[in-house]
C-alpha positions in Angstrom: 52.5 -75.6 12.8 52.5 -72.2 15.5 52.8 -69.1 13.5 55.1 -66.6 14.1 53.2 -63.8 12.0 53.4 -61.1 12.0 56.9 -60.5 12.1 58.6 -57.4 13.1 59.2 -56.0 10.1 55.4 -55.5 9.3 53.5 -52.8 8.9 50.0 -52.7 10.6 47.2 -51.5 8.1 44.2 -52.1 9.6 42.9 -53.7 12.8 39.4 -54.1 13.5 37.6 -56.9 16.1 37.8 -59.8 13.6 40.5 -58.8 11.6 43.9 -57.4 11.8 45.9 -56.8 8.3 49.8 -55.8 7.8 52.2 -55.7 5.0 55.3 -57.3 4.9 57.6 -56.6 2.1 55.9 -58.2 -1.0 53.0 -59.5 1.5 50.0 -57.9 2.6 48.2 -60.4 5.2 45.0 -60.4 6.8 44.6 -62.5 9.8 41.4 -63.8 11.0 41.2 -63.1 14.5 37.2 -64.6 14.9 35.8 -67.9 12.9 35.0 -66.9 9.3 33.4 -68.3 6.2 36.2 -68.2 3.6 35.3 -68.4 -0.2 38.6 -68.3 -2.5 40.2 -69.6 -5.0 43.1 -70.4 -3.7 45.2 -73.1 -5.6 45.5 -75.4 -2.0 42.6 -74.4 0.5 40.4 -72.9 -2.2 36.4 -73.2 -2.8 34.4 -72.7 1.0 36.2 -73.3 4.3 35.8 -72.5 7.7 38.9 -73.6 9.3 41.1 -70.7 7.7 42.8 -68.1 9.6 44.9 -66.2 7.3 44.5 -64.2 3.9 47.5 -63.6 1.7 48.1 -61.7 -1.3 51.7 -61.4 -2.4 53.7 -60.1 -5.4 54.8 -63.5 -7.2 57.3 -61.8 -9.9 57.8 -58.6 -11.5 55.2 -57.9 -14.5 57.4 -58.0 -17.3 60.0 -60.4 -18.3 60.2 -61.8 -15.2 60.3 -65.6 -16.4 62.5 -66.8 -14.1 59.9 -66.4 -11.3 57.6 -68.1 -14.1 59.4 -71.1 -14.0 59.6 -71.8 -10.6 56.2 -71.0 -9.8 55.2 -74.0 -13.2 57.9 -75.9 -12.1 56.2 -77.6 -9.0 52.6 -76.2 -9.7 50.6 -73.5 -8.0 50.1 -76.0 -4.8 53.4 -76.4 -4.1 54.2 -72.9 -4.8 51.5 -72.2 -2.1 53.3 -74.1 0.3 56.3 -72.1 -0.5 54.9 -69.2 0.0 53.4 -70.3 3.5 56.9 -71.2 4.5 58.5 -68.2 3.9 56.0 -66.3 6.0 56.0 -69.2 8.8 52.2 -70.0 8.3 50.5 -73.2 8.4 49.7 -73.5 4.2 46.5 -75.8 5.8 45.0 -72.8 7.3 46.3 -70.1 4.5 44.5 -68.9 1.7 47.2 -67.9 -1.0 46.4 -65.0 -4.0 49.5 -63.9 -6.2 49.8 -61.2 -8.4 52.7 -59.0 -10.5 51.5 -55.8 -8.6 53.1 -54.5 -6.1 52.2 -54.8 -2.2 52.9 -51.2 -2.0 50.2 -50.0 -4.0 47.8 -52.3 -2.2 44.7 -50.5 -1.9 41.9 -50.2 1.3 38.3 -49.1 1.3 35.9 -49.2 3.8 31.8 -49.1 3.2 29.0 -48.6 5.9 25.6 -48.5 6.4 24.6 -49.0 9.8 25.5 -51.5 11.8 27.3 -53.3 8.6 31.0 -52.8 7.4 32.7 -54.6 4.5 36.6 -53.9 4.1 38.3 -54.5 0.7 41.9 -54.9 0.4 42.8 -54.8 -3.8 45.8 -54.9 -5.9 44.9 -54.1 -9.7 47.2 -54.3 -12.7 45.6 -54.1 -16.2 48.6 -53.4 -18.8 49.1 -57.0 -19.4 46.1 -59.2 -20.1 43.0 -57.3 -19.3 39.8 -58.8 -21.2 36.5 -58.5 -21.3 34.3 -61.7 -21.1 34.3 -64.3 -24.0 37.2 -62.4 -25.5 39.6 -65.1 -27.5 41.5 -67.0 -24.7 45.0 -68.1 -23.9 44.8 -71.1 -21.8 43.4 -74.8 -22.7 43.2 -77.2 -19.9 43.0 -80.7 -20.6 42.8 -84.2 -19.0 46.5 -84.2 -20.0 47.4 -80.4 -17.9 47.3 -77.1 -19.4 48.5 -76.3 -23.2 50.0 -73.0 -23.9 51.9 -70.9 -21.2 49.8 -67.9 -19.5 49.1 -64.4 -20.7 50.8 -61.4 -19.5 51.2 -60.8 -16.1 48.1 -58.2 -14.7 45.5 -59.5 -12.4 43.1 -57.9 -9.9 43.0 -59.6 -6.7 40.5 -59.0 -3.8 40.4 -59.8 -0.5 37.1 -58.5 0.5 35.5 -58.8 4.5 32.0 -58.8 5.6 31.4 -57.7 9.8 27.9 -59.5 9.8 27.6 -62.9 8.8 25.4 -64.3 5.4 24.5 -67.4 4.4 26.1 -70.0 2.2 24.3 -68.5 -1.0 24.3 -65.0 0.3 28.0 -65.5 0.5 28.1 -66.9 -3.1 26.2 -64.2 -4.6 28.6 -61.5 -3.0 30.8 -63.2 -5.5 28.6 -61.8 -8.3 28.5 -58.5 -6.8 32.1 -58.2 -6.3 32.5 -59.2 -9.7 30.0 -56.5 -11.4 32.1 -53.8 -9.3 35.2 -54.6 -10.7 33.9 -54.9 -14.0 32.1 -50.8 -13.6 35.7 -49.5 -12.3 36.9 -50.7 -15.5 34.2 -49.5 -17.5 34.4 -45.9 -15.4 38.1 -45.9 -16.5 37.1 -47.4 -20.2 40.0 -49.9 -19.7 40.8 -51.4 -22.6 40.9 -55.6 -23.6 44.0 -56.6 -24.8 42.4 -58.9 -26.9 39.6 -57.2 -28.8 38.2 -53.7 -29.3 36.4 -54.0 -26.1 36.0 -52.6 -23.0 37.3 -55.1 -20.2 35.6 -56.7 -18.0 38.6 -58.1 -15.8 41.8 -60.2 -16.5 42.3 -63.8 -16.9 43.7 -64.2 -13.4 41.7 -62.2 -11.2 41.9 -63.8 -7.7 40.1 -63.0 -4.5 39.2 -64.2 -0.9 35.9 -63.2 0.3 35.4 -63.8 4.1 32.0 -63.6 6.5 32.4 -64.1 10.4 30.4 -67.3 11.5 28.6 -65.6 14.5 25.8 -67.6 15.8 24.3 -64.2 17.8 23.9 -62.5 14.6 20.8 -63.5 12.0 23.0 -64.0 8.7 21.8 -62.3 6.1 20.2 -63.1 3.2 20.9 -61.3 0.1 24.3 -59.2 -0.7 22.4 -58.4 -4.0 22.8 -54.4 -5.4 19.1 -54.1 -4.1 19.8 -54.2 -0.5 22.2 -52.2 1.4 24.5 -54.9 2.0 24.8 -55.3 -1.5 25.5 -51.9 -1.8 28.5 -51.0 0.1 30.0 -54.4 -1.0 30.4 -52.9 -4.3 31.5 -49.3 -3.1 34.3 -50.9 -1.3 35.2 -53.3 -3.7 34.5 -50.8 -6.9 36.6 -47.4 -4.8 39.7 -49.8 -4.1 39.8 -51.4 -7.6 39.9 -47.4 -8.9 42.7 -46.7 -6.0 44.9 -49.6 -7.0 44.9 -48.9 -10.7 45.5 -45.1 -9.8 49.1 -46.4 -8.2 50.0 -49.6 -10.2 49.3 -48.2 -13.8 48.5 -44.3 -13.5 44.9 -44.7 -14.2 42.6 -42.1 -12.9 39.3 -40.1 -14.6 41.7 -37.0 -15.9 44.7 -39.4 -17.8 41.5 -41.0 -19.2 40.1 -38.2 -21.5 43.6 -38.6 -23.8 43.2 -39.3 -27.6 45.1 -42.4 -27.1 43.1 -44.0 -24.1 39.6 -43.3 -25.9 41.0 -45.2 -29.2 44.1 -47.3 -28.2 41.7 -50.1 -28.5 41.1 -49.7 -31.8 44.5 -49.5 -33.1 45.3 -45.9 -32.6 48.8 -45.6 -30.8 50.8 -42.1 -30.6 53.8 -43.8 -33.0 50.9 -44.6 -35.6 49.5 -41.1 -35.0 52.2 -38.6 -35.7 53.5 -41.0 -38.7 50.1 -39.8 -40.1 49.8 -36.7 -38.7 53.6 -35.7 -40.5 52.2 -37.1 -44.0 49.0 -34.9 -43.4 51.0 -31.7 -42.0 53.4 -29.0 -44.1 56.8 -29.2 -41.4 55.9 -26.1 -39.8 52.7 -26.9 -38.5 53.8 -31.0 -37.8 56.8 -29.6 -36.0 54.6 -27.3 -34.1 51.9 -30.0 -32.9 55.2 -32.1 -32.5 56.0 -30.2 -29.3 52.6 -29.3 -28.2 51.5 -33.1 -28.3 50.0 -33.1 -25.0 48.0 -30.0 -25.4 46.6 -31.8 -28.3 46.0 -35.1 -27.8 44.7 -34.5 -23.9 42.5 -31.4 -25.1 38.9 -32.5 -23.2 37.0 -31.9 -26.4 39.2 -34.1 -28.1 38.7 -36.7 -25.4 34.5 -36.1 -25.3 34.7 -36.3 -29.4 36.5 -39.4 -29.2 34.9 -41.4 -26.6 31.7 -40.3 -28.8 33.5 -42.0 -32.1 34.4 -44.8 -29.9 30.7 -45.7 -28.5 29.7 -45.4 -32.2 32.1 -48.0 -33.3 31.0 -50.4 -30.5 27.1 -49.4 -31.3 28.0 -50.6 -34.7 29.9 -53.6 -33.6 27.2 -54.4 -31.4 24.2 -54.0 -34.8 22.5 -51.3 -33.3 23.5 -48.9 -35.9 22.9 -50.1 -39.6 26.1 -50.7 -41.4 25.0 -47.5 -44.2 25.0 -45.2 -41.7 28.2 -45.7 -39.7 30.4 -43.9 -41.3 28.2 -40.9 -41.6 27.9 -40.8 -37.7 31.3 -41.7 -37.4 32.0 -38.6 -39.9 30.1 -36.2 -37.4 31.7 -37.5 -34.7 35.5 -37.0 -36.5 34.2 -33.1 -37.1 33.8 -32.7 -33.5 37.1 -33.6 -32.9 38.3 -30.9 -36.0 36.2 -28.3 -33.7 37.2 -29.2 -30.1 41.3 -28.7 -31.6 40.5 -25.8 -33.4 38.4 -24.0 -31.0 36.0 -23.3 -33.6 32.4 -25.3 -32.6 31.1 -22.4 -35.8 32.7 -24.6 -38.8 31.6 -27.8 -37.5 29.8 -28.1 -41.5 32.7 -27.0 -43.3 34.6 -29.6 -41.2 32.2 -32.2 -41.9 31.8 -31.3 -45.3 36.0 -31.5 -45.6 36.1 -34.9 -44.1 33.8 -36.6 -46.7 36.5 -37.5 -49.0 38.8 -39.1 -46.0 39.2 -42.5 -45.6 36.8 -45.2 -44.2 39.3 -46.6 -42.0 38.0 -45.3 -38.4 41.4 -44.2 -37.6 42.4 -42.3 -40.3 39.5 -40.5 -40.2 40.1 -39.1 -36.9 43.8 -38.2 -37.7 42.5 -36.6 -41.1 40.5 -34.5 -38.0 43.3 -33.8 -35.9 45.2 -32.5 -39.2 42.5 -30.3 -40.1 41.9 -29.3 -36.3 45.0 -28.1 -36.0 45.4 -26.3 -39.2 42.4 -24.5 -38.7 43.5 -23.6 -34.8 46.1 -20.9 -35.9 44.6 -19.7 -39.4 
């Protein structure tokens, strides 16, 4: 079939000599405009091609709730659904690679690396509320010889459409999908982004897409290695790893400063703002609850809170993990509780008195830190 893209409703993005990327509406495309290697996983024209010309990642439903878009993407299966998607944008589904997502287009981000006379581009939409996970976290999906058991997770996925200006060979090409991969995975880590599914940092979510395309130009050497120890390697993952961080900053509000909250350092452990000031109002006389009550932010986002708690937190996982015996867990997780007393209070001088208070509390990680907060706060204005 002859394209009509792009229509003229899109919006131009980016145009370089082998590429030229718009959005339209819940679309963002990148056309090929020079032969490329393509590696995808695309449900119809995934694994390597070299016959491909366009690159598609599109909002397939809203991210919650959304299940009438779920059953008509299950009702034919993902290949047909490709084709769909092809139609509606008058490509030729033979020669489209097709990602989908719950993000929105809109908050599509780009990033650009050099070094030299090389250029990658990455093109990344990033949602983590829903299923973020780190790997070999329990999973949600079972395929058989029979189809799939069990319906999907929630909707968040981080998809990728990442191009190369030089071209690599075959296993060059394949590694860049390792490289990628550990970029995504340190954006997550730099933004301590919780698994939904255990008390783990994540690594990813159980959808993450992406199409990874090299130019085949036979007056250029390919090259060789796109591993982190050569330059190549290198501004792969700055691009990738920069619009990973820039998508998240739009789809969910993550950036380094919402970070250093209470909440973010120890959601993953069970600690929630409801649970929290339930606790904090059993642990409180009124006046002093009511108080912290309307100065919540103050206290929960105060950056020694955040440093204490991301210190408690790396001490659970150490523990988790065996590198810190069992016996003497709770005493570093004791310390660590004190600090968080002294960041709220302002008073780094009764960090023993603190300590010595919070030997009595409770083992439970989380009450502990609460018991903190309490006596933080109590100490702040006395």
């Amino acid at each position: 079939m002859t394209s009509t893209f792009p229509p003229a409703s899109a919006e131009l993005l980016c145009r370089e000599r082998r590429f030229a990327a718009h959005r339209a509406g819940r679309y963002l495309v990148v056309e090929l405009l020079a032969p490329h290697r393509v590696l995808s996983n695309s449900a119809h024209v995934g694994g390597q091609r070299d016959d491909l010309r366009f690159l598609v990642n599109h909002q397939s439903c809203e991210a919650t709730g959304d299940r009438e878009r779920h059953e008509l993407i299950a009702a034919g299966g993902q290949v047909a659904y490709h084709h769909r998607v092809c139609g509606e944008l008058g490509l030729d589904p033979d020669r489209t690679a097709v990602l989908g997502t719950a993000a929105n287009m809109a908050y599509a981000a780009h990033r650009t690396a050099r070094f030299d006379d090389l250029r990658v581009d990455a093109f990344t939409t990033a949602g983590v509320a829903g299923n973020a996970a780190r790997a070999g976290d329990p999973a949600s999906w079972s395929e058989t010889d029979d189809g799939w058991r069990r319906v999907a997770p929630p909707p968040g996925t981080i998809n990728t459409i990442l191009l190369l200006d030089c071209p690599v060979t075959p296993a060059a090409q394949a590694r860049t999908v390792v490289t990628m991969t550990e970029a995504k995975s340190a954006a997550l880590a730099d933004l301590a982004v919780p698994s939904r599914y255990s008390p783990t940092i994540a690594t990813g979510t159980g959808t993450d897409q992406f199409c990874l395309a090299a130019p085949l130009d036979p007056g250029r050497r390919p090259r060789e290695s796109t591993s982190p120890h050569v330059k190549l390697g290198e501004i792969i993952a700055v691009a990738v790893k920069e619009s990973v961080v820039e998508a998240l900053r739009w789809q969910n509000g993550l950036e380094a400063s919402y970070t250093r909250g209470l909440f973010h350092a120890l959601g993953r452990f069970g600690l929630t703002e409801e649970r929290a000031m339930e606790r904090l109002a059993e642990l409180l006389p009124p006046s002093r609850y009511e108080l912290l009550d309307k100065n919540r932010r103050a206290v929960f986002f105060e950056p020694g809170v955040g440093a204490a708690a991301y210190a408690l937190a790396a001490v659970l996982d150490r523990a988790a993990c065996g590198t810190i015996p069992e016996g003497l867990a709770q005493e570093a997780l004791r310390c660590q509780a004190a600090c968080v007393a002294c960041a709220l209070a302002g008073r780094p001088d009764a960090w023993p008195a603190f300590r010595s208070e919070l030997v009595e509390a409770s083992h439970e990680p989380i009450d502990l830190v609460l018991r903190a907060v309490a006596a933080g706060w109590q100490a702040k204005w006395a």
